[in-house]
C-alpha positions, 0 to 999 in steps of 0.5 A: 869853498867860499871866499869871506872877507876877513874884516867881517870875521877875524877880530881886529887884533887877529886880522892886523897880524895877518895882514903883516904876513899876507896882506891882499893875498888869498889864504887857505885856511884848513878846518883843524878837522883829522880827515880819514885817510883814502878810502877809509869811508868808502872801504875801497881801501880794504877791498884793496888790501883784500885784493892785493892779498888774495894776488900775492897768495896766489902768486906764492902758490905759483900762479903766474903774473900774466894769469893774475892780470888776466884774472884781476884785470890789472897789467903784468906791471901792477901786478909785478908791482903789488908783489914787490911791496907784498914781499918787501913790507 
């Protein structure tokens, strides 16, 4: 991210009403674009998804936790975890 001097971008009314409410400090300004939430682009979001299904199934056919751990290479408590959400949502 660049800084830019306001003087040399904002029209003069726009930056006098700036200046009210934030003279001399540094502002973010967002660039109004709708952003795709985590892992949208990529796809981990789904493979995600995907993993923590393929977990919960295994678990309602009896598998137990210290298994699933060893087998999708997660601790007993993310697992543990990955099931309460499964079974409350």
């Amino acid at each position: 991210m660049k800084y830019r001097n306001a003087e040399a971008v904002l029209p003069e009314a726009l930056l006098a009403e700036l200046q009210k409410y934030c003279a001399g400090e540094l502002i973010y300004v967002p660039s109004g674009e709708s952003k795709a939430a985590w892992g949208e682009v990529n796809g981990s979001r789904a493979r995600y998804e995907a993993r923590n299904r393929q977990i919960m199934q295994s678990y309602r056919d009896g598998a137990a936790v210290c298994e699933l751990a060893k087998q999708f290479y997660l601790s007993a408590d993310s697992i543990r975890k990955i099931v309460k959400q499964r079974a409350l949502g």
